[in-house]
C-alpha positions as CSV (number, residue, x, y, z in Angstrom):
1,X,0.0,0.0,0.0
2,X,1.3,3.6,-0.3
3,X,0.1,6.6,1.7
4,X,-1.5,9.7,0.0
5,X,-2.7,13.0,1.0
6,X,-4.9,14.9,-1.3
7,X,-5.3,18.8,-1.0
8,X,-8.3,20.2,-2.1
9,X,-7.5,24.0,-2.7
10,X,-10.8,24.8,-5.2
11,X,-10.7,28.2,-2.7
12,X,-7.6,28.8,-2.7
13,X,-4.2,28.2,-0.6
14,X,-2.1,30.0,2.2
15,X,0.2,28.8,4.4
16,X,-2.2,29.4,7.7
17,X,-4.4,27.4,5.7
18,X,-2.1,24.3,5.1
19,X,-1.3,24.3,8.9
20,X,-4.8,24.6,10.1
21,X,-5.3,21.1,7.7
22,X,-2.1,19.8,8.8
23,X,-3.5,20.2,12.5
24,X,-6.3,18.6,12.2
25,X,-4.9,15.5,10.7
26,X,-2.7,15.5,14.0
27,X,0.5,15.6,12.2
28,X,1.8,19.0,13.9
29,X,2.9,17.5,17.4
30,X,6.1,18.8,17.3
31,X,5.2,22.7,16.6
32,X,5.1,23.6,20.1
33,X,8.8,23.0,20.7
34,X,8.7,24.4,17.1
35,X,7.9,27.7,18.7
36,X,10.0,27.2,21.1
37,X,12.9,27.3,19.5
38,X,12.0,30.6,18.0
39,X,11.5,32.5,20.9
40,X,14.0,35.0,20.4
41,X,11.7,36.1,17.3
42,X,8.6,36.5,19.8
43,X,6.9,33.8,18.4
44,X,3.3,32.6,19.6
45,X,0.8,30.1,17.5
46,X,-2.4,29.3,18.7
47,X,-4.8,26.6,16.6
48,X,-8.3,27.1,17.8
49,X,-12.0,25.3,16.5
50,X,-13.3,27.8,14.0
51,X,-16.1,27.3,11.1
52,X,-16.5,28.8,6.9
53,X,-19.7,28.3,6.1
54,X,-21.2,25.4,8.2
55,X,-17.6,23.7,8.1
56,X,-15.7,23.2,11.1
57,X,-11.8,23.7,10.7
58,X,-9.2,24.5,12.3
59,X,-7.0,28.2,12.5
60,X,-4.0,28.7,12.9
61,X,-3.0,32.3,14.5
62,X,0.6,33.2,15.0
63,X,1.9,36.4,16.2
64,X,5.5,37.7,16.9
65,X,6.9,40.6,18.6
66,X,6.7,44.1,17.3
67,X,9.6,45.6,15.4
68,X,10.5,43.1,13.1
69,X,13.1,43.7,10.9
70,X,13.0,43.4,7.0
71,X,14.9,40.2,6.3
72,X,16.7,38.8,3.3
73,X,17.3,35.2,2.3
74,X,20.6,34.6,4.3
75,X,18.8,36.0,7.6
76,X,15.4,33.9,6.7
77,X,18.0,30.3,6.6
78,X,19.6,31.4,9.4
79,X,16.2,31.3,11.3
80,X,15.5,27.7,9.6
81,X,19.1,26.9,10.6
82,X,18.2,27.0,14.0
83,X,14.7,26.1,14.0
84,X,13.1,22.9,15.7
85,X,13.0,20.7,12.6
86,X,14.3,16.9,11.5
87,X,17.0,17.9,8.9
88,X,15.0,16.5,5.9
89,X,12.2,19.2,6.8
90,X,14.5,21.8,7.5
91,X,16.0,20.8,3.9
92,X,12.7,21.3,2.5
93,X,11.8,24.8,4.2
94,X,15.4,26.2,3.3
95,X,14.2,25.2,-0.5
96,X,10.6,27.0,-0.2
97,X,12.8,29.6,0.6
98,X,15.0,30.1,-1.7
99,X,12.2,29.0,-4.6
100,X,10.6,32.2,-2.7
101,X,14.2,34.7,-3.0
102,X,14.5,33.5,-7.0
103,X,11.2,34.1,-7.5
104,X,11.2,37.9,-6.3
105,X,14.1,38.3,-7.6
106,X,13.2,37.6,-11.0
107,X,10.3,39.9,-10.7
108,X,12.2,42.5,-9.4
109,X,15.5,42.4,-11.7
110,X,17.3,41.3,-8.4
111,X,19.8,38.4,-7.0
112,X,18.3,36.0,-4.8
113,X,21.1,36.8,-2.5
114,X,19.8,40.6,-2.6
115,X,15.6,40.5,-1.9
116,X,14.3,41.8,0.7
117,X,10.9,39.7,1.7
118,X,8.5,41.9,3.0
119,X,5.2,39.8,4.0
120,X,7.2,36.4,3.0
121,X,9.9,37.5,5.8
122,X,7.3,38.3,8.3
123,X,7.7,36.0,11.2
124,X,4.3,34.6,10.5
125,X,4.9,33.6,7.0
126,X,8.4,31.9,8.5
127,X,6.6,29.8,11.1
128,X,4.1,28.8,8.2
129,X,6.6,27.4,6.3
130,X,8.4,26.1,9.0
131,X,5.2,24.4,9.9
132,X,4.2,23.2,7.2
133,X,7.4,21.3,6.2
134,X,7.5,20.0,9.7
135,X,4.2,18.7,9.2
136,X,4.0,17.2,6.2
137,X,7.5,15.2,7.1
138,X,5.6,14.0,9.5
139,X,3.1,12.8,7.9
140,X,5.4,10.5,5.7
141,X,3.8,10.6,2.2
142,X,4.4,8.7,-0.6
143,X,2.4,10.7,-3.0
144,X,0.6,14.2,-2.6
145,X,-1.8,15.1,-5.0
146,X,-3.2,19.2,-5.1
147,X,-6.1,20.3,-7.1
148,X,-6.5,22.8,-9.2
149,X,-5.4,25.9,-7.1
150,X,-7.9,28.8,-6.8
151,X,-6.0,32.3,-7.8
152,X,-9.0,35.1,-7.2
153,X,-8.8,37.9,-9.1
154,X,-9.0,41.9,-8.7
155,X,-6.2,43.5,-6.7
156,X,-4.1,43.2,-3.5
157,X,-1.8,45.2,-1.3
158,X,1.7,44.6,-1.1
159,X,5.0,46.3,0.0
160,X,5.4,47.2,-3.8
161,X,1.7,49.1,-3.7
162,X,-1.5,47.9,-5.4
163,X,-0.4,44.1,-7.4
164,X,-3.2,42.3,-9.8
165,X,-4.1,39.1,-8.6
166,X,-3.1,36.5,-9.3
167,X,0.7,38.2,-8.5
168,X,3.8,38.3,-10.1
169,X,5.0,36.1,-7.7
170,X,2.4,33.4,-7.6
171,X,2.7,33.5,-11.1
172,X,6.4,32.9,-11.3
173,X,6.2,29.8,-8.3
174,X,4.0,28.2,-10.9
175,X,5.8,28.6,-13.6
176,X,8.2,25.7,-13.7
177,X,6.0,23.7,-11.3
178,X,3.2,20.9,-12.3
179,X,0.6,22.5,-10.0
180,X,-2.5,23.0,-12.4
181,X,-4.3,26.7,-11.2
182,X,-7.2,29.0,-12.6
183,X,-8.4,32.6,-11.9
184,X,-10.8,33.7,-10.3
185,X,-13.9,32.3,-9.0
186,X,-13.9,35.7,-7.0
187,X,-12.1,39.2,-6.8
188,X,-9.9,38.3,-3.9
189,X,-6.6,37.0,-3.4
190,X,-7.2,33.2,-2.7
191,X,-3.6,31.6,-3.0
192,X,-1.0,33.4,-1.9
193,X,3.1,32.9,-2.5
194,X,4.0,31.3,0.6
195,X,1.2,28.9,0.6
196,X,2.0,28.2,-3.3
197,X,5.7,27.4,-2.5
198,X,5.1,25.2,0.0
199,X,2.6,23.3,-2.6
200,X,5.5,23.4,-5.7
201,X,8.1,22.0,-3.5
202,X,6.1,19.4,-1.8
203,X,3.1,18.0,-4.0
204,X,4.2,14.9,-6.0
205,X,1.2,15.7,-9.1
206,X,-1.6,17.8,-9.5
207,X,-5.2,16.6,-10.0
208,X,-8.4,15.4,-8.6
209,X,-9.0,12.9,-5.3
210,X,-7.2,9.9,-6.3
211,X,-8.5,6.5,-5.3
212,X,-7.5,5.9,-1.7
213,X,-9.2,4.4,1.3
214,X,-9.6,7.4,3.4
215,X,-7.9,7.3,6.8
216,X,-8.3,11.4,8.2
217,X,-9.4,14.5,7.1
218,X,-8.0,17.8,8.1
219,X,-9.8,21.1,7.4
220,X,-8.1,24.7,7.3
221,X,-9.5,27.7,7.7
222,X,-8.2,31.2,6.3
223,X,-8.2,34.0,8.3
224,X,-11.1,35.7,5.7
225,X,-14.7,34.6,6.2
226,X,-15.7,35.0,2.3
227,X,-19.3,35.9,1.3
228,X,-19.8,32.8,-0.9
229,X,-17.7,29.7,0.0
230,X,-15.8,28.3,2.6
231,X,-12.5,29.4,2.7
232,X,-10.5,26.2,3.7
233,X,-8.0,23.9,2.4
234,X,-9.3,19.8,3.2
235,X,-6.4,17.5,3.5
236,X,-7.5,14.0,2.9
237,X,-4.9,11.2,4.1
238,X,-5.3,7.8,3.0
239,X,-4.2,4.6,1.7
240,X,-4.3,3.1,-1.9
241,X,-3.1,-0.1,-3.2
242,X,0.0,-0.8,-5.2
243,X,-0.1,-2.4,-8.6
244,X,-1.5,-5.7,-8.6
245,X,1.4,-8.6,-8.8
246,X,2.0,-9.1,-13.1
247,X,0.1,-5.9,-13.4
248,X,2.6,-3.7,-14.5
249,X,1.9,0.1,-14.6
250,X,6.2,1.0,-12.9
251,X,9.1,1.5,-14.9
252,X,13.2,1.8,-14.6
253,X,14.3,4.7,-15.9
254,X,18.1,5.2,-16.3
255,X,21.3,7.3,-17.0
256,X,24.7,7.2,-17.6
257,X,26.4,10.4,-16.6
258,X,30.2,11.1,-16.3
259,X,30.7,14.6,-16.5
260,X,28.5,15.8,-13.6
261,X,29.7,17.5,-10.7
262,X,29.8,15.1,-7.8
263,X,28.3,17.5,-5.4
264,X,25.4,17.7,-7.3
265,X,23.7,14.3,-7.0
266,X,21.9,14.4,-3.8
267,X,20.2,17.3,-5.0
268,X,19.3,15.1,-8.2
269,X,17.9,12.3,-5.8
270,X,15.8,14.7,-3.8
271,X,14.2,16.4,-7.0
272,X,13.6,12.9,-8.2
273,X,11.9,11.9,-5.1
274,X,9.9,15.0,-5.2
275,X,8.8,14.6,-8.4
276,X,6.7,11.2,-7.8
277,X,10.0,8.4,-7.6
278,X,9.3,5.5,-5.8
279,X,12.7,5.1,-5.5
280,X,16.0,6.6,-7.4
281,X,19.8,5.2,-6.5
282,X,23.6,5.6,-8.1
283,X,26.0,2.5,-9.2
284,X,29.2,3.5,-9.7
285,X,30.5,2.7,-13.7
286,X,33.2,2.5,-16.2
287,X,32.3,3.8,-19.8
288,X,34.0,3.7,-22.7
289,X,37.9,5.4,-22.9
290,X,38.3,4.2,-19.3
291,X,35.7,7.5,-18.1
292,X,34.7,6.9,-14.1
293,X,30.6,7.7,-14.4
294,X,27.6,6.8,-12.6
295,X,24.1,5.3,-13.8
296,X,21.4,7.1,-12.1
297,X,17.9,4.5,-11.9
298,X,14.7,5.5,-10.8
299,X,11.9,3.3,-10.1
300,X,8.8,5.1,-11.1
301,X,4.7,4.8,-11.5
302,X,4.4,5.3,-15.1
303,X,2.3,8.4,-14.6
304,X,5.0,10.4,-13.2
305,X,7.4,8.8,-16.1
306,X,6.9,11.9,-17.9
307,X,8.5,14.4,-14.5
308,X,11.4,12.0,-14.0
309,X,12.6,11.9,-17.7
310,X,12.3,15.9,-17.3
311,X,14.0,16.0,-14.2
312,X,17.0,13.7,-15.2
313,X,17.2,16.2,-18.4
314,X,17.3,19.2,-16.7
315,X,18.9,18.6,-13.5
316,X,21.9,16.6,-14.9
317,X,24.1,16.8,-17.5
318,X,22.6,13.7,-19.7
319,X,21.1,14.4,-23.4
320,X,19.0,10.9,-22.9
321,X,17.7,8.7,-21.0
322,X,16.6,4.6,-21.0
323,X,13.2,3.0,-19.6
324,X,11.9,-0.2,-19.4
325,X,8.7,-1.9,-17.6
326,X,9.2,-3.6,-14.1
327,X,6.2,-5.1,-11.7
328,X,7.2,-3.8,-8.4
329,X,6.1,-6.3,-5.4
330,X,5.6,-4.1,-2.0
331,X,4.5,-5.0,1.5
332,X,1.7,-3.3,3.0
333,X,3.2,-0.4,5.6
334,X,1.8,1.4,8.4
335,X,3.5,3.8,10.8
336,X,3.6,3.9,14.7
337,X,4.9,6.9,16.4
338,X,6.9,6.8,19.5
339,X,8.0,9.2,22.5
340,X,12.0,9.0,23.3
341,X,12.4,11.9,26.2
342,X,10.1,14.1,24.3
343,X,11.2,13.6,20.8
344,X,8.7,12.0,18.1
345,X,10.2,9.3,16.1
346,X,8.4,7.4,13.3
347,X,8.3,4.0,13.1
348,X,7.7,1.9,9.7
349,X,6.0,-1.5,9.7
350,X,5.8,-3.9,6.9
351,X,2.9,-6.3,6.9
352,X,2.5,-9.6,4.3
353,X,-1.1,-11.1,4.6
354,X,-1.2,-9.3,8.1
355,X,1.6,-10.5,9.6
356,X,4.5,-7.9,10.5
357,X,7.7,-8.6,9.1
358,X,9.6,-5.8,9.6
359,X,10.2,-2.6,11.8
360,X,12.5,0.7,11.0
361,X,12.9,3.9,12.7
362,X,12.6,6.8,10.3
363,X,16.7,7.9,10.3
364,X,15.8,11.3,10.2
365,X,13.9,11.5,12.7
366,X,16.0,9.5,14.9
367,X,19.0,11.8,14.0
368,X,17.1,15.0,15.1
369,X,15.9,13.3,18.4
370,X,19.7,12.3,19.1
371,X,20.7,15.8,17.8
372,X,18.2,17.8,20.2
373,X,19.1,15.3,23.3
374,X,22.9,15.1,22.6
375,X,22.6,11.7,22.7
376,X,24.7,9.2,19.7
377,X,22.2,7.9,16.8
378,X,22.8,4.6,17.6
379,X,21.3,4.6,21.0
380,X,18.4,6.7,19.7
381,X,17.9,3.8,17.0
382,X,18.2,0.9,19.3
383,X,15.8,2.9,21.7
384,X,13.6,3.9,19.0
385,X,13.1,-0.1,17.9
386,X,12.5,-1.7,21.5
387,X,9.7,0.9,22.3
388,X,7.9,0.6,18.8
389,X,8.2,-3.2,19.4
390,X,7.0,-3.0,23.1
391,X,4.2,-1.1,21.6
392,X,3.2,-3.6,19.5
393,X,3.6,-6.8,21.8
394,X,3.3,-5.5,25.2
């Protein structure tokens, strides 16, 4: 089986609004040492019970102390640097980020390096981002699906004066991405940048609810109350089932590279991974004339075929690529969380006709516990293992 979440943003998408869904699917336990670790910035978030039109949901309200500064990229990392994250989320907020800085910067005929976020660097926007990375690593997805993204219409205030909706910068953290979006239905500003970023980094395909089995549902609310429709963002979590065994429907799609820089390729993987790979590894070569290379596979659905092939074209040096079909055989997987002196690590099981066959701490989160206790890995991994299994047996 592989887990899914579906976002249904038919009105629209902010980063409040992700966090509010991401709360209600319980997968924002760790925000409150979150805030924690930004108190220097003032920082205070407070979900509360709220309802949009006869739908109950929950809002997210953060506030920070007065006389913020105007911050640029490097000081924005340096906040995510130090913020209360596993190192794969933080990895992920420092790339909304900077998707955030080149996107402004285009607009504005600047460097990344030189922006100066205005409502993106307020602290609110921060702990939304921070937030929602830290939540949806949390939730440990194999796919995430977003619908068709509500713009508005009509104008909005920025820093910059009066902007046309949908913005420069929404319009530019689309461009490039395979979110699907539309204007309108309404003369309001329905999806802003910060929640679009966090959508174009994270979301695997774009598209209506797939077929799952549905586990939870979390509802956000945005902080408007519009005249017509619920303004909310549902998260649906779920399960579906893999391919059938013979069935077919994965592929192998492969590489050889010898002329990229080295430094690159865990970059590559992530993008991969981001883009819908089940799976994507490196095997050291030899080519022709004696040339050290690498072949870089990827085990793919072959509905996201189409995103890996661009992402091995674009993000490496090769001019082609290789596929053939595989049938993939997977186990069925759940995930147990457990409490190691106040630090959430996930556990993954793998079942065959309901019987467990194997158990695995999640390594990132296992590294960030041992980071935040100063404790070594390998106890936090051992310790990790014998409370999921005394969990599970008693």
């Amino acid at each position: 089986m592989s887990r899914v979440g579906w976002l249904d943003c038919s009105s629209g998408v902010s980063g409040d609004m992700v966090l509010g869904a991401l709360h209600g699917v319980g997968a924002l336990a760790g925000l409150p040492a979150l805030v924690v670790s930004l108190a220097d910035l003032g920082v205070s978030c407070t979900p509360a019970e709220t309802a949009r039109h006869g739908i109950a949901a929950i809002s997210v309200e953060v506030a920070a102390g007065k006389d913020q500064p105007t911050r640029g990229l490097a000081d924005v990392l340096e906040i995510v640097d130090r913020a209360a994250l596993p190192d794969a989320a933080r990895a992920r907020a420092a790339a909304v980020f900077r998707r955030l800085a080149t996107v402004e910067g285009a607009v504005h005929g600047l460097a990344p390096e030189a922006v100066h976020f205005h409502e993106v660097g307020a602290v609110d926007s921060i702990v939304d981002v921070l937030g929602g990375c830290l939540g949806l690593h949390q939730l440990g997805l194999d796919e995430l699906v977003v619908s068709p993204i509500a713009l508005g219409g009509g104008m909005v205030a920025t820093a910059h004066g009066q902007v046309p909706v949908p913005t420069p910068a929404a319009l530019g953290l689309l461009a490039g991405s395979h979110l699907v979006s539309h204007g309108g239905p309404i003369d309001v500003e329905l999806a802003t940048p910060t929640g679009i970023a966090l959508l174009a980094e994270w979301s695997t395909s774009s598209g209506a609810m797939p077929a799952i089995t549905v586990d939870t549902v979390g509802v956000g609310a945005g902080s408007r109350d519009l005249d017509d429709r619920a303004n909310v963002v549902r998260l649906v979590v779920g399960t579906r089932e893999t391919e059938p065994t013979g069935a077919g429907g994965w592929e192998v799609i492969a590489a050889n590279v010898d002329d990229l820089d080295p430094r690159l390729w865990p970059g590559v993987i992530d993008h991969l991974l981001s883009a819908g790979a089940a799976d994507a590894w490196l095997t050291p070569i030899l080519m022709k004339k004696g040339r050290p290379a690498h072949t870089i596979s990827v085990l793919v659905a072959t509905e996201s075929a189409a995103a890996i092939r661009t992402v091995l074209t674009t993000e490496t040096s090769t001019i082609g690529v290789r596929s053939g079909a595989v049938t993939k055989h997977a186990l069925d997987r759940t995930w147990l969380t457990v409490d190691i002196d106040g630090q959430q690590i996930r556990v993954k099981l793998a079942h065959r006709d309901g019987r467990r066959t194997n158990l695995t701490p999640e390594f990132d989160d296992v590294a960030a516990a041992a980071l935040a206790l100063g404790l070594p890995a390998k106890d936090l991994l051992a310790r990790a293992t014998s409370a999921a299994l005394h969990a599970l047996d008693g």
